[in-house]
mmCIF file of the N, C-alpha and C atoms, coordinates in Angstrom:
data_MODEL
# 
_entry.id   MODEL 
# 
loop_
_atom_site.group_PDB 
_atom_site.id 
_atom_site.type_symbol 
_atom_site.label_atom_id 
_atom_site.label_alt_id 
_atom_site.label_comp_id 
_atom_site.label_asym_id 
_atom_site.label_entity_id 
_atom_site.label_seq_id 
_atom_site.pdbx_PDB_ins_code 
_atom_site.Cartn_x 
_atom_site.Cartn_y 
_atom_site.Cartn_z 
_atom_site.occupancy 
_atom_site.B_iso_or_equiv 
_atom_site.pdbx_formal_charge 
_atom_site.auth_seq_id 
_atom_site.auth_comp_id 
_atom_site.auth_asym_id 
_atom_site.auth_atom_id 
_atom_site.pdbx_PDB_model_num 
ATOM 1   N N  . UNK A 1 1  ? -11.086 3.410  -38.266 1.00 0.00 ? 1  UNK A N  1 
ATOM 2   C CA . UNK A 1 1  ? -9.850  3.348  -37.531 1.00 0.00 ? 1  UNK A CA 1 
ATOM 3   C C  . UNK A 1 1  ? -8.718  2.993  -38.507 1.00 0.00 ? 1  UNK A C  1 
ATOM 4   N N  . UNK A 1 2  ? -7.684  3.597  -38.553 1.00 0.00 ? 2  UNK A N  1 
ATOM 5   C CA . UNK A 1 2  ? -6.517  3.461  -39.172 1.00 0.00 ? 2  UNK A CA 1 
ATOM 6   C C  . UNK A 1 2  ? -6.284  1.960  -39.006 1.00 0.00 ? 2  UNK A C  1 
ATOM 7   N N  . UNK A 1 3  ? -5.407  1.575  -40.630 1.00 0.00 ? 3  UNK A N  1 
ATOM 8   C CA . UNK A 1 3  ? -4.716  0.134  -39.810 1.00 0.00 ? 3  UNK A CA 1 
ATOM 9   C C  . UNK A 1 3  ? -3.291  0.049  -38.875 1.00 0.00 ? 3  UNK A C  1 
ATOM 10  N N  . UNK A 1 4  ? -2.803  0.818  -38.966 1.00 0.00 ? 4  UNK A N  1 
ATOM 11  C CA . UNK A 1 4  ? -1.432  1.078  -37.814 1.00 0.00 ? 4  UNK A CA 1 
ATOM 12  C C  . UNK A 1 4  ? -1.595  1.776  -36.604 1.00 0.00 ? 4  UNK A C  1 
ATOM 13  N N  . UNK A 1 5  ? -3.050  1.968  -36.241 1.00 0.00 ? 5  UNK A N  1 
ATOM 14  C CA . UNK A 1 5  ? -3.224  2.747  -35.017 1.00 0.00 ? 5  UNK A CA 1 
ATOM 15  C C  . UNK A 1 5  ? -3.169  1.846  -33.759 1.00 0.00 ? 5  UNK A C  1 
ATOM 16  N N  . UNK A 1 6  ? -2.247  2.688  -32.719 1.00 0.00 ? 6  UNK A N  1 
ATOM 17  C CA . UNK A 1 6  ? -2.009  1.999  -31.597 1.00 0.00 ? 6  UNK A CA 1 
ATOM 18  C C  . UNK A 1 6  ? -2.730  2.990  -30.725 1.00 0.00 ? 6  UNK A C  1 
ATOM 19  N N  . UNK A 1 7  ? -3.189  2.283  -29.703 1.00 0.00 ? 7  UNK A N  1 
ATOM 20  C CA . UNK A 1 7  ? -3.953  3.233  -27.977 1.00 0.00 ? 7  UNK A CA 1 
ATOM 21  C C  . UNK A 1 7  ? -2.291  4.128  -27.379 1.00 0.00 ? 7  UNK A C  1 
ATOM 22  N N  . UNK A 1 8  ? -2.221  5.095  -27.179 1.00 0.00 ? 8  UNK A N  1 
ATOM 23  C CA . UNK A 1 8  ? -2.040  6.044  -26.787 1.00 0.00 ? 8  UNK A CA 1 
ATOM 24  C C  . UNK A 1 8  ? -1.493  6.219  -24.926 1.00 0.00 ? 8  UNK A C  1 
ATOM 25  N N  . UNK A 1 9  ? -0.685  5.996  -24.849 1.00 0.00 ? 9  UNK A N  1 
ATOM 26  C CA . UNK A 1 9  ? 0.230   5.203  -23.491 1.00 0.00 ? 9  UNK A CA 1 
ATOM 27  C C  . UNK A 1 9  ? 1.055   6.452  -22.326 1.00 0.00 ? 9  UNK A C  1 
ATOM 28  N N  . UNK A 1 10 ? 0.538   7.147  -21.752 1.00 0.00 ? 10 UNK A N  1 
ATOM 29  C CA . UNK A 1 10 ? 1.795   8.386  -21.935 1.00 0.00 ? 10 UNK A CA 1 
ATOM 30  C C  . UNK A 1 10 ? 2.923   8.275  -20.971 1.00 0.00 ? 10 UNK A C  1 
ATOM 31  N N  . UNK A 1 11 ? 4.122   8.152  -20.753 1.00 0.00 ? 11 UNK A N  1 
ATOM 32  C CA . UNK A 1 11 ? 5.353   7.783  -20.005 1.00 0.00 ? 11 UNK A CA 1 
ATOM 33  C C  . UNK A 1 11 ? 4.576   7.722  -18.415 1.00 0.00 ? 11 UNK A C  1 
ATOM 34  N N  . UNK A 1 12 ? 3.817   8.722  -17.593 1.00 0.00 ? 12 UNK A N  1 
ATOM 35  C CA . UNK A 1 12 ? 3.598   8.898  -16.740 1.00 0.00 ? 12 UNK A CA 1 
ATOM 36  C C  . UNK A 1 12 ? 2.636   6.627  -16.308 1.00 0.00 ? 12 UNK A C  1 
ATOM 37  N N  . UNK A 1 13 ? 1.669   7.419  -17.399 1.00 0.00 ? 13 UNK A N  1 
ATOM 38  C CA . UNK A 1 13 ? 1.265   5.825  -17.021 1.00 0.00 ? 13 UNK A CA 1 
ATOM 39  C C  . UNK A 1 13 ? 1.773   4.648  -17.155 1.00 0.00 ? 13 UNK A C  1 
ATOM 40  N N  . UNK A 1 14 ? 3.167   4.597  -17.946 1.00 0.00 ? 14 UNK A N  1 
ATOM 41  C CA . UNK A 1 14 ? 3.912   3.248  -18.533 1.00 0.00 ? 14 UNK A CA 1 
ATOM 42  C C  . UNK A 1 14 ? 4.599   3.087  -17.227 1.00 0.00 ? 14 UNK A C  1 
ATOM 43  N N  . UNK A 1 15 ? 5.182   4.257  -16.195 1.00 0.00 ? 15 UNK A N  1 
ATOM 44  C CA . UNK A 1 15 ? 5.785   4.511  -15.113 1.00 0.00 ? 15 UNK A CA 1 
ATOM 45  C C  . UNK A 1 15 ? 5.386   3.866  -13.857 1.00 0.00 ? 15 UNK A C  1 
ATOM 46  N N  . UNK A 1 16 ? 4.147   4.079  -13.923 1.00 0.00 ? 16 UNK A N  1 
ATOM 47  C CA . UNK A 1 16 ? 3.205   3.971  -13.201 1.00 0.00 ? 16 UNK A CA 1 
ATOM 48  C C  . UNK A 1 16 ? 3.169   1.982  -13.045 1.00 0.00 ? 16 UNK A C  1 
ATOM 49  N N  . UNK A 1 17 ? 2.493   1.750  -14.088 1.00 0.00 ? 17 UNK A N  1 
ATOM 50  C CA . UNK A 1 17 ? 2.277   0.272  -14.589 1.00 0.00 ? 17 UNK A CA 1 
ATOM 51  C C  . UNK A 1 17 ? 3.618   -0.546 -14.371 1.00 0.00 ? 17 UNK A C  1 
ATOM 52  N N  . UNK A 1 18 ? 4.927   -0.030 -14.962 1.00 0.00 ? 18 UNK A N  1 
ATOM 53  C CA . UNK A 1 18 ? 5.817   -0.586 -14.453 1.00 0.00 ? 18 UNK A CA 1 
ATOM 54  C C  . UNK A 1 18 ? 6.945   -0.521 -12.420 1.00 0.00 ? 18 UNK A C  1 
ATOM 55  N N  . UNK A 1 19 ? 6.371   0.380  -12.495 1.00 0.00 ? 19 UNK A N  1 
ATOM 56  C CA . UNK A 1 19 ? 6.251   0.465  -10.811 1.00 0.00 ? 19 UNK A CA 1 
ATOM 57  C C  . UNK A 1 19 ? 5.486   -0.420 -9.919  1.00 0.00 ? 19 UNK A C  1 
ATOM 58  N N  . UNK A 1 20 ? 4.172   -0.421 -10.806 1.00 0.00 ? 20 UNK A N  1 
ATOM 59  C CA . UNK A 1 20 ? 3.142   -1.479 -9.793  1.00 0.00 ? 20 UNK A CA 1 
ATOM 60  C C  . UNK A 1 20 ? 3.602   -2.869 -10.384 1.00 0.00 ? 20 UNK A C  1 
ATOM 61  N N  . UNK A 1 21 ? 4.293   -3.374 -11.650 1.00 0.00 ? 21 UNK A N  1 
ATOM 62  C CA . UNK A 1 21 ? 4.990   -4.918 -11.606 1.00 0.00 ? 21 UNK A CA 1 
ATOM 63  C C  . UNK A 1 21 ? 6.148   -5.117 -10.944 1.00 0.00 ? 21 UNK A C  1 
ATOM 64  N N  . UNK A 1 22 ? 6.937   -4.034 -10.549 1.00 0.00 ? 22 UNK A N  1 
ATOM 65  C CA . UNK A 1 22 ? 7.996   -4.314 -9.628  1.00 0.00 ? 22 UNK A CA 1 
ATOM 66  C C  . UNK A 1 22 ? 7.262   -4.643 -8.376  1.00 0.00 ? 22 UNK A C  1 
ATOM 67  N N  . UNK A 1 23 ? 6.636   -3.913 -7.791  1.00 0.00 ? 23 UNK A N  1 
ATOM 68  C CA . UNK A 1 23 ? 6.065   -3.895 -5.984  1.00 0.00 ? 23 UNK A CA 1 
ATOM 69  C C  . UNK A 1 23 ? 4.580   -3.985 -6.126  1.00 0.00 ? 23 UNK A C  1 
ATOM 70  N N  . UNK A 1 24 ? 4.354   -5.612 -6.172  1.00 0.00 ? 24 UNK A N  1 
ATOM 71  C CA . UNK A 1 24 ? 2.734   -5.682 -6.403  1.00 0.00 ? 24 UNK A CA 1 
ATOM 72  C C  . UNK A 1 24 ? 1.910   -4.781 -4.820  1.00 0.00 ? 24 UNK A C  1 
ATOM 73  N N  . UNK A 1 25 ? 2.501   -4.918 -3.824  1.00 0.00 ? 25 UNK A N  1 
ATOM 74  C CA . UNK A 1 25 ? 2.115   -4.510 -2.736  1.00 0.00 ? 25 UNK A CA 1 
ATOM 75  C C  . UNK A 1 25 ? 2.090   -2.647 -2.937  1.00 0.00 ? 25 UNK A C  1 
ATOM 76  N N  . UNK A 1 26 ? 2.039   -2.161 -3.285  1.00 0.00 ? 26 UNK A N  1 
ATOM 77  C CA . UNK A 1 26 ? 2.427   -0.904 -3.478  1.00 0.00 ? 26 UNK A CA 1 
ATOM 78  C C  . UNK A 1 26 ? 0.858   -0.329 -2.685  1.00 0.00 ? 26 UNK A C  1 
ATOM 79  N N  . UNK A 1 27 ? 0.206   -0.285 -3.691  1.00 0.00 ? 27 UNK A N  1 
ATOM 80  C CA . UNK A 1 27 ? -1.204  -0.013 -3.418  1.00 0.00 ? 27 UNK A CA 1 
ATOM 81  C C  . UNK A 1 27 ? -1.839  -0.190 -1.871  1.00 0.00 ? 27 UNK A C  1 
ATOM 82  N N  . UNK A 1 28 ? -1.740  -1.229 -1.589  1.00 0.00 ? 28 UNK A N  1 
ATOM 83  C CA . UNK A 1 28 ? -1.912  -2.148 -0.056  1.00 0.00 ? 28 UNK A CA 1 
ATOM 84  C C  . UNK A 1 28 ? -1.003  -0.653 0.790   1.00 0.00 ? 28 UNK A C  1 
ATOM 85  N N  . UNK A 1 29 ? 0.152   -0.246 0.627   1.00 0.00 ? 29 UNK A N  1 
ATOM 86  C CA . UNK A 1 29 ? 1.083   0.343  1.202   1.00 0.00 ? 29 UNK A CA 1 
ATOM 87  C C  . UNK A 1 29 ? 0.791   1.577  1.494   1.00 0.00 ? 29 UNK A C  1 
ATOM 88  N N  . UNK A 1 30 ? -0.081  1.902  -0.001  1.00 0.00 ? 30 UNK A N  1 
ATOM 89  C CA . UNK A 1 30 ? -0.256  3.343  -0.129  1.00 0.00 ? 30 UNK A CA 1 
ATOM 90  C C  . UNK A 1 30 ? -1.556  3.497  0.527   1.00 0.00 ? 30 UNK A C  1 
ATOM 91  N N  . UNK A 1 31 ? -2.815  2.568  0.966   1.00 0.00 ? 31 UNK A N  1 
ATOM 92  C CA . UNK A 1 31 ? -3.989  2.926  1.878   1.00 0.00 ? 31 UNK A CA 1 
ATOM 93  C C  . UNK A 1 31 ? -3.671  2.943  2.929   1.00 0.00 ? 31 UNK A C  1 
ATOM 94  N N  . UNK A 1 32 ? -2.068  1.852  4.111   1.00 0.00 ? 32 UNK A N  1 
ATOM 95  C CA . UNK A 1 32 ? -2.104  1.822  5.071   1.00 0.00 ? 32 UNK A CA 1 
ATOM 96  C C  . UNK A 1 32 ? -1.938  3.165  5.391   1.00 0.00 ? 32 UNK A C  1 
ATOM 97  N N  . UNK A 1 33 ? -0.691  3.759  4.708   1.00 0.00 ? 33 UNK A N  1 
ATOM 98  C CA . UNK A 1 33 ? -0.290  5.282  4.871   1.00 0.00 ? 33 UNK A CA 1 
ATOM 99  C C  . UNK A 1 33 ? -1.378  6.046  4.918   1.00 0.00 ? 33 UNK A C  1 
ATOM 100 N N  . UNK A 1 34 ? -2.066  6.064  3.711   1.00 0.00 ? 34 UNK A N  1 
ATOM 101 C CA . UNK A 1 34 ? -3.312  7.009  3.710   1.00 0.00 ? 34 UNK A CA 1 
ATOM 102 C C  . UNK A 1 34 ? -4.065  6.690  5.368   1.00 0.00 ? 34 UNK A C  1 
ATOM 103 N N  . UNK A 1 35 ? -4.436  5.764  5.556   1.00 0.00 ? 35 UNK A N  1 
ATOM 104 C CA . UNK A 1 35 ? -5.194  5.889  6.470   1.00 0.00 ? 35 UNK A CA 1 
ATOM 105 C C  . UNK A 1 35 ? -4.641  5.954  8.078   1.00 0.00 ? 35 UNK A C  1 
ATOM 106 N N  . UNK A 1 36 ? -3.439  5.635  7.887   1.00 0.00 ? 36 UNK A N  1 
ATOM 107 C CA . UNK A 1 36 ? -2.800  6.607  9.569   1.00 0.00 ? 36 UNK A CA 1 
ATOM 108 C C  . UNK A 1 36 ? -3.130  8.175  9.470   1.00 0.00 ? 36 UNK A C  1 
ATOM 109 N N  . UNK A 1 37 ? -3.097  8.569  8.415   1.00 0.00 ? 37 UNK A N  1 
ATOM 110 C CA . UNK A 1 37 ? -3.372  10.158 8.441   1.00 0.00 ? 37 UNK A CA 1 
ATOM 111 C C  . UNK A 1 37 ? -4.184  11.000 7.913   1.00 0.00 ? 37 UNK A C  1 
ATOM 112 N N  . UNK A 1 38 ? -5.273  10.092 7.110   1.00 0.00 ? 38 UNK A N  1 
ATOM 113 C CA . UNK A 1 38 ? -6.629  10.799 7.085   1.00 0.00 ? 38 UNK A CA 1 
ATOM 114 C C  . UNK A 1 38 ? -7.877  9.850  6.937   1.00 0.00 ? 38 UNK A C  1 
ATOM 115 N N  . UNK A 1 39 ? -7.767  8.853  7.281   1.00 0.00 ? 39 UNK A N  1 
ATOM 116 C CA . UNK A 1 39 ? -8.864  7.336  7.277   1.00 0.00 ? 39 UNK A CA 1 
ATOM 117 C C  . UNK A 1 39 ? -9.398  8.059  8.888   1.00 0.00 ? 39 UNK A C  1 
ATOM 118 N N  . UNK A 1 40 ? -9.807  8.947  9.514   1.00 0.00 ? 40 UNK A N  1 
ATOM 119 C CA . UNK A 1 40 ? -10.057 9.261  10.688  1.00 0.00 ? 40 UNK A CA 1 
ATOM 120 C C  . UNK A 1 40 ? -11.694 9.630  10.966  1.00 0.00 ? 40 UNK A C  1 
ATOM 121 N N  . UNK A 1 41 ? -11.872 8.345  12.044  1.00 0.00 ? 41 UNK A N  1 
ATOM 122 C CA . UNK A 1 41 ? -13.124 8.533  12.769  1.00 0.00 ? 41 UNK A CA 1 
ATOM 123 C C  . UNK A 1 41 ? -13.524 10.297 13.401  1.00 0.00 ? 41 UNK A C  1 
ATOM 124 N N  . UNK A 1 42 ? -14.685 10.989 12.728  1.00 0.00 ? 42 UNK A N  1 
ATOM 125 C CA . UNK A 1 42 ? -14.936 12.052 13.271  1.00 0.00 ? 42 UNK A CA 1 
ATOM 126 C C  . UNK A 1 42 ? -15.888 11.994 14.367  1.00 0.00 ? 42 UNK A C  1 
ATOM 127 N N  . UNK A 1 43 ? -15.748 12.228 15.575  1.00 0.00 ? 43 UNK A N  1 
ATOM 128 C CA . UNK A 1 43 ? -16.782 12.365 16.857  1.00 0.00 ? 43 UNK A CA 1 
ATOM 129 C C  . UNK A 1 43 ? -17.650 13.724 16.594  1.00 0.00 ? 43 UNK A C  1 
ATOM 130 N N  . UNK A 1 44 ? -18.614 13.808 16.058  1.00 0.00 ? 44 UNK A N  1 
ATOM 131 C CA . UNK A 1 44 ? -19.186 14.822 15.814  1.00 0.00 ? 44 UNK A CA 1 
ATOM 132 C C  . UNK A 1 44 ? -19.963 15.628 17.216  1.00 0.00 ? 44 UNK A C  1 
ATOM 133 N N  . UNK A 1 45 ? -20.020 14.542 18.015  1.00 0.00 ? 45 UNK A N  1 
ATOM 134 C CA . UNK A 1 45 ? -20.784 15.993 18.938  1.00 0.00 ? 45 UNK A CA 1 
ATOM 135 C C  . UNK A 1 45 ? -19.258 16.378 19.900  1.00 0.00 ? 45 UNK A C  1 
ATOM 136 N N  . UNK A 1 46 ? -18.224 15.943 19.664  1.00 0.00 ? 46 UNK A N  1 
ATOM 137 C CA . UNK A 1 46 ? -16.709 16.535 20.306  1.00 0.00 ? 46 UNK A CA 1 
ATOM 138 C C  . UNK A 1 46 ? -16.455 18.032 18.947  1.00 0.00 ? 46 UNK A C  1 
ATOM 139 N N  . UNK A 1 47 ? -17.081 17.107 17.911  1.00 0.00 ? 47 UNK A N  1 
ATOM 140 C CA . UNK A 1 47 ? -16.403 19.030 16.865  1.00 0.00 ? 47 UNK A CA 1 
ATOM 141 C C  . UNK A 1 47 ? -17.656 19.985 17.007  1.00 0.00 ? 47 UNK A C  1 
ATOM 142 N N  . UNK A 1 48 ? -18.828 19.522 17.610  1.00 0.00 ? 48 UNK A N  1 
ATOM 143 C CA . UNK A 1 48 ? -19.959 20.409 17.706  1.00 0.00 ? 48 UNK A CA 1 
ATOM 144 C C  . UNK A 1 48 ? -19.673 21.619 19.170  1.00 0.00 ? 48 UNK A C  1 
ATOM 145 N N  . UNK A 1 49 ? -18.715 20.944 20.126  1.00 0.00 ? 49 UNK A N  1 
ATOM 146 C CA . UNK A 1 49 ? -18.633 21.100 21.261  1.00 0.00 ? 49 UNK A CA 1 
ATOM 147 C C  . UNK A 1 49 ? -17.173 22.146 20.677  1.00 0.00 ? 49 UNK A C  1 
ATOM 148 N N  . UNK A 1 50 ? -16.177 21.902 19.954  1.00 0.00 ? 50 UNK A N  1 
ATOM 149 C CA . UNK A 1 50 ? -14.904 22.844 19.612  1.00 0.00 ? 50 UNK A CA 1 
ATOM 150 C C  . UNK A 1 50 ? -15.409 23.822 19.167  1.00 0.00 ? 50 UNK A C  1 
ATOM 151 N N  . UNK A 1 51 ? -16.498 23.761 17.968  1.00 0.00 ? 51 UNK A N  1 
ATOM 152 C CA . UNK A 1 51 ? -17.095 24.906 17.188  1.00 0.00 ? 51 UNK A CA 1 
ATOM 153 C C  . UNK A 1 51 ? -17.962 25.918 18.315  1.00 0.00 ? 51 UNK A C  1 
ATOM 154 N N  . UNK A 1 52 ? -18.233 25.359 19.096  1.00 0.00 ? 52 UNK A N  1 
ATOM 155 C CA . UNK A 1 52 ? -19.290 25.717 19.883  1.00 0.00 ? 52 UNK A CA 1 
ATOM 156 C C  . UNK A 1 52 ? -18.581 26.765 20.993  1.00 0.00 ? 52 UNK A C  1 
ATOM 157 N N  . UNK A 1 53 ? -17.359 26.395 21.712  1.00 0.00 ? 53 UNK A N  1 
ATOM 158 C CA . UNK A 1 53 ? -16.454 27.041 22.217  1.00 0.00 ? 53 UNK A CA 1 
ATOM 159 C C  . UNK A 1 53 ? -15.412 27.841 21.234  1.00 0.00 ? 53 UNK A C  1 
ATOM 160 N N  . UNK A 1 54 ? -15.350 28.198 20.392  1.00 0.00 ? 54 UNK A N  1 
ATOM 161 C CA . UNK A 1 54 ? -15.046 29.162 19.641  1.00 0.00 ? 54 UNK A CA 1 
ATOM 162 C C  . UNK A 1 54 ? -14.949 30.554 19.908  1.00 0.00 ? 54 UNK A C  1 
ATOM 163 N N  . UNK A 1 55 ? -13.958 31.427 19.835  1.00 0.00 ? 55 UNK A N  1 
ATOM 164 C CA . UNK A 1 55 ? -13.981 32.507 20.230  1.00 0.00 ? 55 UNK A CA 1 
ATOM 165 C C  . UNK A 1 55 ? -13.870 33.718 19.227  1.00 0.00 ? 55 UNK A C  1 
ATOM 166 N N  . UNK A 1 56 ? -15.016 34.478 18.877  1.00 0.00 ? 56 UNK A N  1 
ATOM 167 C CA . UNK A 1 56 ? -14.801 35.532 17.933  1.00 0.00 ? 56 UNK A CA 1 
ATOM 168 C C  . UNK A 1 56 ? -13.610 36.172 17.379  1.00 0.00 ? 56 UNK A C  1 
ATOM 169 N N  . UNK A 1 57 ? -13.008 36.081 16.341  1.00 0.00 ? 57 UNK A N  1 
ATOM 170 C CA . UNK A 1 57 ? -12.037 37.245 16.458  1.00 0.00 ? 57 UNK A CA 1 
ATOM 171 C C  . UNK A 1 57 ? -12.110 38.699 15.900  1.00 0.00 ? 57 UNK A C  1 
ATOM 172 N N  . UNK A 1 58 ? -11.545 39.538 16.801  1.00 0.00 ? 58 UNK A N  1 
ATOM 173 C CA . UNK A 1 58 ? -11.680 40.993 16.361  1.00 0.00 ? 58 UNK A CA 1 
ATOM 174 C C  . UNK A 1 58 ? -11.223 40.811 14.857  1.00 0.00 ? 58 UNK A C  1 
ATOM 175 N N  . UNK A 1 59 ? -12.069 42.442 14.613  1.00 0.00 ? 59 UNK A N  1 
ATOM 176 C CA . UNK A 1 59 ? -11.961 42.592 13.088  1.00 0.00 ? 59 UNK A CA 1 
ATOM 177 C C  . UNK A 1 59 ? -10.284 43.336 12.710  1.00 0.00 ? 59 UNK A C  1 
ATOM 178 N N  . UNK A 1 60 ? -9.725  43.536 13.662  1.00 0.00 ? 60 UNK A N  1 
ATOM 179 C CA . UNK A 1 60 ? -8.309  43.876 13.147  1.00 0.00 ? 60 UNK A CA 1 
ATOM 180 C C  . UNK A 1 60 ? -7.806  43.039 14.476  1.00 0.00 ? 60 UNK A C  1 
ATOM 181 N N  . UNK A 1 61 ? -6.760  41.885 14.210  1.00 0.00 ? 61 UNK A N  1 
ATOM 182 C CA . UNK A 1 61 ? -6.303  41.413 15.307  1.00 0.00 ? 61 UNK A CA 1 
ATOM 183 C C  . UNK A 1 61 ? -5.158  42.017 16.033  1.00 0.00 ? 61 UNK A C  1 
ATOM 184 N N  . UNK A 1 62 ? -4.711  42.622 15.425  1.00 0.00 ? 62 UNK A N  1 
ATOM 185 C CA . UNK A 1 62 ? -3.361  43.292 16.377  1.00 0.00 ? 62 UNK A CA 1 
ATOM 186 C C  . UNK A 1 62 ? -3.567  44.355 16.698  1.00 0.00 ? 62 UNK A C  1 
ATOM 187 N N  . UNK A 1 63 ? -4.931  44.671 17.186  1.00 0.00 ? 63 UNK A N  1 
ATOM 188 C CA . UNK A 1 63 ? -5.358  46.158 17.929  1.00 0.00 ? 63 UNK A CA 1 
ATOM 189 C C  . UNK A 1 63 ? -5.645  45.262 19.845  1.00 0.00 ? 63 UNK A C  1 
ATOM 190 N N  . UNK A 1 64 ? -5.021  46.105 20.332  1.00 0.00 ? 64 UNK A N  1 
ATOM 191 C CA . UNK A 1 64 ? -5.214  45.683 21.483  1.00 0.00 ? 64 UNK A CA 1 
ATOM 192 C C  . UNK A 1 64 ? -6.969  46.321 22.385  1.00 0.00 ? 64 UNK A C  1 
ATOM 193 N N  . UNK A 1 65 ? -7.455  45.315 23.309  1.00 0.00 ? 65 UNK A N  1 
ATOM 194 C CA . UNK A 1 65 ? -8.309  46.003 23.806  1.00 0.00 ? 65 UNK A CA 1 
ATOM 195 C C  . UNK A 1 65 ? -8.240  47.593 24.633  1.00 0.00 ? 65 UNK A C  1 
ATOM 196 N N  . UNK A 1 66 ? -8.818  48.391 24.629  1.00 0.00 ? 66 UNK A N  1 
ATOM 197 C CA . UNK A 1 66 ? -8.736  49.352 25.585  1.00 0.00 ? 66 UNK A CA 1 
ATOM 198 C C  . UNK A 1 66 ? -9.880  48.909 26.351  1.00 0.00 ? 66 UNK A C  1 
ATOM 199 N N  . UNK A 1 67 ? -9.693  48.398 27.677  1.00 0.00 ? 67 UNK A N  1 
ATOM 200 C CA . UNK A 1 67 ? -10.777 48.590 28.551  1.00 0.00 ? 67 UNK A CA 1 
ATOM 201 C C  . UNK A 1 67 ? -10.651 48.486 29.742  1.00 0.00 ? 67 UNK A C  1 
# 
């Protein structure tokens, strides 16, 4: 190892690091958010029951039926 070698820092992460010493809460902030909008309980036999009622679609959709 060189003697003047320093670890390698890149603006994005100095950004980063100095963002999270301004607003220690940041993180805390950023799971509540996350999880109002994708932290979500899946009911699996309710998506077994959507999939299940599913309706084919024609192979060209903007042909109307003739029948």
């Amino acid at each position: 190892m060189p003697l003047f070698w320093k670890p390698y820092k890149s603006e994005v992460s100095s950004f980063i690091d100095e963002l999270k010493a301004k607003k220690p809460t940041l993180e805390q902030e950023q799971r509540a958010g996350r999880a109002l909008l994708w932290e979500k309980q899946v009911d699996r036999a309710e998506q077994a029951d959507f999939r299940a009622a599913r309706v084919a679609q024609q192979a060209y959709v903007y042909q109307t039926s003739a029948k």
